[in-house]
C-alpha positions as CSV (number, residue, x, y, z in Angstrom):
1,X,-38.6,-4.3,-41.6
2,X,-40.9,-1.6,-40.3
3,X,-43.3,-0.3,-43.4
4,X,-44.5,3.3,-43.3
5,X,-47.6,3.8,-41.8
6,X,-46.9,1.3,-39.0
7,X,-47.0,1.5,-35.3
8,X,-43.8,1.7,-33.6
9,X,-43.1,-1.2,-31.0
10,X,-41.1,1.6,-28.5
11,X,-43.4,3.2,-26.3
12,X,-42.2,6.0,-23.7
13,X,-42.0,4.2,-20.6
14,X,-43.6,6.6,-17.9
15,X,-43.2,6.6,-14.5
16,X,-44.2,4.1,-11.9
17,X,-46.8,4.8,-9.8
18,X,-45.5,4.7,-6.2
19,X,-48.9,2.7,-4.1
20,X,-51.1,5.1,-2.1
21,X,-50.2,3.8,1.7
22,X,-51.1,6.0,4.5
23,X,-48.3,7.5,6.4
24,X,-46.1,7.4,3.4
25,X,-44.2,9.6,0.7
26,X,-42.3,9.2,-2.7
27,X,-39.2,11.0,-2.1
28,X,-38.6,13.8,-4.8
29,X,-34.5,12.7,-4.8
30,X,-34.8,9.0,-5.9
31,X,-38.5,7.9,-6.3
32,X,-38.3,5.6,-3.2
33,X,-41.2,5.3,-1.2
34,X,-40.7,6.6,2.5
35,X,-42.2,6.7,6.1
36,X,-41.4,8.7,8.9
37,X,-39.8,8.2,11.5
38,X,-41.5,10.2,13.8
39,X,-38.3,12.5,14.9
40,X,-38.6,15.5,11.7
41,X,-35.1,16.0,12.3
42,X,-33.7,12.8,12.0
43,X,-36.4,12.2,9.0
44,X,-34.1,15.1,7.6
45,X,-30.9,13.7,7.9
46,X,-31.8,10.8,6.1
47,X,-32.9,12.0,3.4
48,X,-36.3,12.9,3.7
49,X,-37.4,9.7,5.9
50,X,-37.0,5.6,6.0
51,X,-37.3,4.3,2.7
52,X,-39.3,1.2,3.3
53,X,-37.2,-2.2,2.9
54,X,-34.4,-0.7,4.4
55,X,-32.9,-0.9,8.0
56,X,-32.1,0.9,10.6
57,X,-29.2,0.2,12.7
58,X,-29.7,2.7,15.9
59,X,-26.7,1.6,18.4
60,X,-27.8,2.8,21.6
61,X,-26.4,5.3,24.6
62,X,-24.8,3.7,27.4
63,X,-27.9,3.4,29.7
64,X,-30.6,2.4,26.8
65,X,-32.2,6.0,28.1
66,X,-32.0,7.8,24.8
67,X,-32.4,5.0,22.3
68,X,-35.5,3.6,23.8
69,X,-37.3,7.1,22.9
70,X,-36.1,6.5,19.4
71,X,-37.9,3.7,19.0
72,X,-40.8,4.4,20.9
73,X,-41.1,7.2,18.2
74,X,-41.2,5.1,15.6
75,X,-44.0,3.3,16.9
76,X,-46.1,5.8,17.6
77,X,-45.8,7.2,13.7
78,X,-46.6,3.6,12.8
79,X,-49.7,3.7,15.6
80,X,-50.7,7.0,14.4
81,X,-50.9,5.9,10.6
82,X,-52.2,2.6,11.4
83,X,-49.3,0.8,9.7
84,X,-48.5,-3.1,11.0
85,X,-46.2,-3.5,13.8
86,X,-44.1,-6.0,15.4
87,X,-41.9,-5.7,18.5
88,X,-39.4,-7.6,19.7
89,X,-36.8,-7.8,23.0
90,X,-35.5,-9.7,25.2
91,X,-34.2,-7.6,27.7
92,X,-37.5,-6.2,28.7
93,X,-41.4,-7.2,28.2
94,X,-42.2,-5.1,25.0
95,X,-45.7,-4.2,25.9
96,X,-43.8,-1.9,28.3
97,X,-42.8,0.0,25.2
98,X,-45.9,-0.4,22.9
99,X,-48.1,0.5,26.1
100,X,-45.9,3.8,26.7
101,X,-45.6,5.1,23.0
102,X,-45.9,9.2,22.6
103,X,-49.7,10.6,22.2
104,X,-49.8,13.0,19.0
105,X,-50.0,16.6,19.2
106,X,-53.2,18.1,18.2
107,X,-51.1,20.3,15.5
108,X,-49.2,17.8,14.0
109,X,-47.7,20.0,11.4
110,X,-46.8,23.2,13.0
111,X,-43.1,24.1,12.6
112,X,-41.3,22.1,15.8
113,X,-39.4,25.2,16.8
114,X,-39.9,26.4,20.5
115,X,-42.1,30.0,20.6
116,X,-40.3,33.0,20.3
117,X,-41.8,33.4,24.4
118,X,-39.8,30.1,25.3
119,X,-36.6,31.1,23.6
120,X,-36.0,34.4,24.5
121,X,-32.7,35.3,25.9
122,X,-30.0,37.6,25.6
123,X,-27.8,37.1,23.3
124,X,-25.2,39.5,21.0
125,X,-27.0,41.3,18.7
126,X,-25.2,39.8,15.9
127,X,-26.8,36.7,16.3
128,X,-31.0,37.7,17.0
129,X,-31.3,37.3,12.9
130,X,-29.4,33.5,12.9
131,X,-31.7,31.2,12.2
132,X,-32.4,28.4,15.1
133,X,-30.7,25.2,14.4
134,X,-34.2,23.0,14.9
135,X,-36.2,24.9,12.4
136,X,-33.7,25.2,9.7
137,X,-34.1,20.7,9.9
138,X,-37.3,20.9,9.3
139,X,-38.3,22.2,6.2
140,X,-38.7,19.5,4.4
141,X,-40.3,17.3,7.0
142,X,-43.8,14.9,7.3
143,X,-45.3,13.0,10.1
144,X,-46.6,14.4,13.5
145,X,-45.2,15.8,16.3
146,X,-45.5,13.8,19.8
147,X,-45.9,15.0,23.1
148,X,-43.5,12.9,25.5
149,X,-45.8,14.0,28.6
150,X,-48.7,11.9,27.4
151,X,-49.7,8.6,26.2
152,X,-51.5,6.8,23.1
153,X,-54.6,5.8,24.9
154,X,-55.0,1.3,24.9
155,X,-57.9,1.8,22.7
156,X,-56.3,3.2,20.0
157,X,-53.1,0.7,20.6
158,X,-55.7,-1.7,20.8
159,X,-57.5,-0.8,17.0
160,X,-53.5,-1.5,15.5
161,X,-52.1,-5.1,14.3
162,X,-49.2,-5.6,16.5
163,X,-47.3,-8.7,17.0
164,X,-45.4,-9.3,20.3
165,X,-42.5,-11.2,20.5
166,X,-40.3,-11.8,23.3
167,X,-38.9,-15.4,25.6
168,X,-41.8,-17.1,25.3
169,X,-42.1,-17.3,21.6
170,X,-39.1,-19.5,21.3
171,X,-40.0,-22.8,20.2
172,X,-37.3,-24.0,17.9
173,X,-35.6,-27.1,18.9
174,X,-32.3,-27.4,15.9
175,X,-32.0,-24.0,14.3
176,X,-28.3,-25.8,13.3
177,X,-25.8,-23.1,13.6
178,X,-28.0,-20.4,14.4
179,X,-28.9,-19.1,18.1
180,X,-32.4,-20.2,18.9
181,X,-33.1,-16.4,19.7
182,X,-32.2,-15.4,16.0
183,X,-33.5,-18.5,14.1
184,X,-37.0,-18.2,15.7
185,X,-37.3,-14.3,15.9
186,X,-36.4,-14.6,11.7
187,X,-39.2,-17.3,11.3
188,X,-41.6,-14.9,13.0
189,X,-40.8,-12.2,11.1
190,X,-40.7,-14.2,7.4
191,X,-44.5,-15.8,8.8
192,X,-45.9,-12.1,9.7
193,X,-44.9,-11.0,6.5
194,X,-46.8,-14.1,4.5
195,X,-49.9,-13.8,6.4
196,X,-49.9,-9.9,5.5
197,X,-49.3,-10.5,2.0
198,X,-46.4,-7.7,2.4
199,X,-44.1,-9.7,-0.3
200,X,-43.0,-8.1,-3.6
201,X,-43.4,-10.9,-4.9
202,X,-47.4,-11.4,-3.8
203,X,-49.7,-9.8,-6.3
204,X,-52.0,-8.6,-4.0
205,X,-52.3,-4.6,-3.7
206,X,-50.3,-3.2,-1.1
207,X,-52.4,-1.2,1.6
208,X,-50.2,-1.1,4.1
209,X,-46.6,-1.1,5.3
210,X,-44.9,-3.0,8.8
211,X,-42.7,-1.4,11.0
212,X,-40.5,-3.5,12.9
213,X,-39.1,-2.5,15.9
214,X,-36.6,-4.7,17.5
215,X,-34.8,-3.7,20.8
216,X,-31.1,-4.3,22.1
217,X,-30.7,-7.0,19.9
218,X,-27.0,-8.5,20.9
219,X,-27.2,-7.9,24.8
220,X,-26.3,-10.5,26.8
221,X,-30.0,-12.0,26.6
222,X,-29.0,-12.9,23.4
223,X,-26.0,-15.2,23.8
224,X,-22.7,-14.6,24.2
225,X,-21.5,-13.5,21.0
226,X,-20.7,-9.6,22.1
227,X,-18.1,-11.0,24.2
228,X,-15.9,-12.6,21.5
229,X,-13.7,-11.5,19.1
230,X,-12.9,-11.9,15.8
231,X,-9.9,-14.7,15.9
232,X,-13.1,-17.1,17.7
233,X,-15.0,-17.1,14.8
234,X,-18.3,-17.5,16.6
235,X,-20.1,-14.2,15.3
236,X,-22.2,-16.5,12.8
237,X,-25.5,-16.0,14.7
238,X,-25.5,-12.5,14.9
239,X,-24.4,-11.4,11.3
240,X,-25.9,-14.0,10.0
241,X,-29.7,-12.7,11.6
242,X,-28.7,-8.7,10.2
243,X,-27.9,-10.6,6.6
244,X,-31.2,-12.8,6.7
245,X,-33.0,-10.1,8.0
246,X,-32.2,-7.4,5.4
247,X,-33.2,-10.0,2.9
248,X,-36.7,-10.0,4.3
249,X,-37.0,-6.1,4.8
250,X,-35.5,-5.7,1.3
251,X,-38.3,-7.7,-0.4
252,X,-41.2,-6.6,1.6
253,X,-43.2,-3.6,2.0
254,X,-41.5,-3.4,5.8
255,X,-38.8,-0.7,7.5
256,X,-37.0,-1.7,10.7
257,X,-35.3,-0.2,13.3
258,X,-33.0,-2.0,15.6
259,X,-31.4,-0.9,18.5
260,X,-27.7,-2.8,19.5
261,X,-26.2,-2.1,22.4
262,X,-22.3,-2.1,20.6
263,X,-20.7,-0.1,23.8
264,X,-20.7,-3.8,24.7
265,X,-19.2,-5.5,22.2
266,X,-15.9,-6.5,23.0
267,X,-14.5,-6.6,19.6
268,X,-15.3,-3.6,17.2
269,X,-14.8,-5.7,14.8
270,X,-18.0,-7.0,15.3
271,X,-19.9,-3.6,15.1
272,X,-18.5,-2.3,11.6
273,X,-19.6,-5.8,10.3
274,X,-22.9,-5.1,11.5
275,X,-23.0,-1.8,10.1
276,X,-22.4,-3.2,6.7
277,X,-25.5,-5.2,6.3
278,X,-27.7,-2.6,7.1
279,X,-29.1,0.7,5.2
280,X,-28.4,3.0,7.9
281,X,-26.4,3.2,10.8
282,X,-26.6,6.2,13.9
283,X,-25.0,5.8,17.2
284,X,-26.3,7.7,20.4
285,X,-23.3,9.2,22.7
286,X,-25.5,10.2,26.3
287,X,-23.1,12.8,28.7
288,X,-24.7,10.9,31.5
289,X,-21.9,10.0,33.7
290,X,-19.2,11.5,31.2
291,X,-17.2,14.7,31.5
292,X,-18.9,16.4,28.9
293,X,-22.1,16.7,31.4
294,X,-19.9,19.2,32.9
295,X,-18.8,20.8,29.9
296,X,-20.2,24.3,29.2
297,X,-20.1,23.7,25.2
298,X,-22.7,20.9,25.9
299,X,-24.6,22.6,28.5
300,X,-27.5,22.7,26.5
301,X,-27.7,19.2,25.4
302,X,-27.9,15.6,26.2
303,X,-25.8,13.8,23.7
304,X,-23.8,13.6,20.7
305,X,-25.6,12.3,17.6
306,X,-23.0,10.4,15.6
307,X,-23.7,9.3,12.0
308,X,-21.8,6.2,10.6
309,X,-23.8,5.3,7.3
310,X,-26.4,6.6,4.4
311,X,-27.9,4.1,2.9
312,X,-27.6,5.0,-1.4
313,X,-31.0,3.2,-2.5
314,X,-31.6,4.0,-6.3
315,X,-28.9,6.7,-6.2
316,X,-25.1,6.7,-6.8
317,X,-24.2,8.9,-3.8
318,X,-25.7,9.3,-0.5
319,X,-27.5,12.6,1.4
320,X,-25.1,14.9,1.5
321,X,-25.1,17.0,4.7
322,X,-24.4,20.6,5.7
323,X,-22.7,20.0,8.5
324,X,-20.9,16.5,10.2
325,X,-21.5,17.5,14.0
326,X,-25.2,16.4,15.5
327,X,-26.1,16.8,19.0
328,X,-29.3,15.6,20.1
329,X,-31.9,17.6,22.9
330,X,-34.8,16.1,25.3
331,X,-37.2,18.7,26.5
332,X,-39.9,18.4,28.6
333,X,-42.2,17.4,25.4
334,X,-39.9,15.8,23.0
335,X,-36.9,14.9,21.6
336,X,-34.6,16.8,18.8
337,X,-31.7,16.3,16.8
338,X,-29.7,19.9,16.0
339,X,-26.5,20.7,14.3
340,X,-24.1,21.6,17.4
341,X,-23.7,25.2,17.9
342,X,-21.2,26.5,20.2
343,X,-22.6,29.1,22.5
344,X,-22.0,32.7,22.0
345,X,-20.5,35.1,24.8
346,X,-23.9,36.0,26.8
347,X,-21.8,38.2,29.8
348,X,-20.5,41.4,28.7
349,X,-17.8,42.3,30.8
350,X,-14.9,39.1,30.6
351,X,-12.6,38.1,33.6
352,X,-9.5,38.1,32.0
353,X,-7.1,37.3,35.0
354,X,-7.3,33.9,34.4
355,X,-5.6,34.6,31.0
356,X,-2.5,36.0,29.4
357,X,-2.4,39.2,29.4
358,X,-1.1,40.7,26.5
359,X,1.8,43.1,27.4
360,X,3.7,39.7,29.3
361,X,3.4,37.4,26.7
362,X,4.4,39.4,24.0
363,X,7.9,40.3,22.7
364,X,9.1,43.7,23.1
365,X,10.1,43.7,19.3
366,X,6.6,42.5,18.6
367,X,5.2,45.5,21.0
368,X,6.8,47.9,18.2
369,X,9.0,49.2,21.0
370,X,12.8,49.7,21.4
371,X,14.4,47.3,23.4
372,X,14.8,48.1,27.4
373,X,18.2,49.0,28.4
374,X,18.8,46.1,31.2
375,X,18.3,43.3,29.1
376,X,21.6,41.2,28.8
377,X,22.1,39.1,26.0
């Protein structure tokens, strides 16, 4: 029994103090620590950024044009903050995409709008007091902006701790069921992560966080697993490397992205499963060699920007969005997500032969007029 005078054994519990790491944020929503993903825009549609521990699934455009920015974007944040990387492909030699990351813009945090000198046009006057569609996704953004004409000079690549891994790391002899390709790529990852000391469980301080970026993981390079379907039951290397791998990410200060090439997979089967055992799940849709490159609605973009999952870390309901159609934009100097806007009527005097006019389609009752005399009944 508690006597009067004594001390009470509850105590207030107070927050949790998020660790100071560079390049990182606590997000005002659910506490969770988060990096950027070097694209504002798409930091806004997730939320605020990547929360690290999560994944990224990023299923790529047709011709692995589009995606490959995406990830070189994430890079370069990681470069830029000095945050651990590892990269990983088989398709291509990945210091072709560490050696070709974006160089940083020398106003990082300037609002990623065009000038009002580059956006001038004529337009209805009804419209000059809209806001643009790229600044209104950027109000709550961090990181830096990236200049896609320039490069991140080798020294400062050089100054960063990043692990390669590609063909020639494979050295496992009996991963059992597993691919070799998965087995040993896991392995490389679970060892980067114990020599960093990046575990939740490790006591030591974190100082730092590890970006993985892991490109067209499921092509053909990677077995032959795309090209089943789902009555072969022979998917178990594949989903079972996204399910190991999420374990890893979950319990380590580490965010991943991962680009699949799923216009591939034979079975979409395979592609939902995927999308289950990861955080977050976008998927790039390029006009290149499509009708809508012809399209005028999409004249003024590259590609629709679908998204298939939120992740809902520490929250009961994900990001909710203002608007469910995403288009994304490459300029000369970078790439941005906007919300799709349908362009207003810029000429104004319309052809209208090509239409119905409205006295011939009409009915004469309609028209408010009597009926003519020579029409039989």
């Amino acid at each position: 029994m508690t006597t009067i005078g004594s001390t009470s054994s509850f105590q207030k519990k107070g927050r949790l103090k998020a660790p100071s790491i560079p390049g990182t944020r606590t997000s005002i929503h659910n506490a969770q620590l988060l990096v950027s993903t070097g694209i504002p825009s798409l930091d806004y549609l997730l939320g605020g950024g990547l929360p690290v521990g999560s994944v990224l699934l990023l299923e790529q455009d047709t011709y692995d044009v589009y995606s490959k920015l995406f990830l070189k974007y994430f890079l370069a944040e990681g470069v830029v903050n000095k945050h651990l990387l590892t990269v990983a492909s088989l398709d291509i030699n990945p210091t072709s995409i560490t050696e070709n990351l974006p160089a940083p813009t020398d106003t990082s945090h300037v609002d990623v709008s065009e000038s009002s000198s580059d956006k001038e046009m004529t337009i209805a006057w009804r419209y000059q007091n809209k806001k643009s569609p790229v600044s209104s996704l950027d109000h709550s953004r961090f990181g830096h902006d990236y200049d896609l004409t320039k490069v991140i000079p080798n020294e400062i690549i050089s100054a960063v701790d990043i692990e390669l891994w590609d063909r020639r790391c494979i050295q496992v002899t009996n991963p059992g069921s597993f691919g070799k390709e998965f087995w040993s790529l896991l392995k490389f990852i679970q060892k980067r992560i114990e020599v960093s000391s990046l575990s939740t469980q490790s006591s030591t301080p974190k100082t730092n966080v590890m970006r993985l970026g892991l490109h067209s993981l499921g092509s053909p390079l990677w077995g032959s697993e795309f090209g089943k379907s789902e009555k072969d039951h022979q998917w178990q290397s594949l989903t079972g490397f996204f399910y190991l791998l999420r374990v890893l990410v979950r319990n380590s200060f580490s965010v991943c992205m991962i680009s699949v090439p799923s216009h591939l997979f034979v079975d979409s089967a395979l592609i939902f499963r995927i999308r289950a055992m990861c955080d977050y799940a976008v998927r790039l849709e390029s006009f290149q060699g499509s009708d809508k490159e012809t399209n005028p609605v999409f004249k003024d973009y590259h590609g629709l920007f679908h998204i298939e999952k939120l992740a809902t870390i520490n929250s009961l309901v994900p990001t909710i969005l203002d608007s469910t159609d995403w288009v994304f934009k490459l300029k000369r100097r970078k790439l941005t997500i906007e919300r799709l806007h349908l362009p207003p009527e810029l000429s104004e005097t319309v052809n209208r032969s090509q239409e119905d006019p409205v006295g011939k389609t009409r009915s004469p009752v309609c028209m408010g007029g009597a009926l003519p005399r020579n029409l039989d009944f």
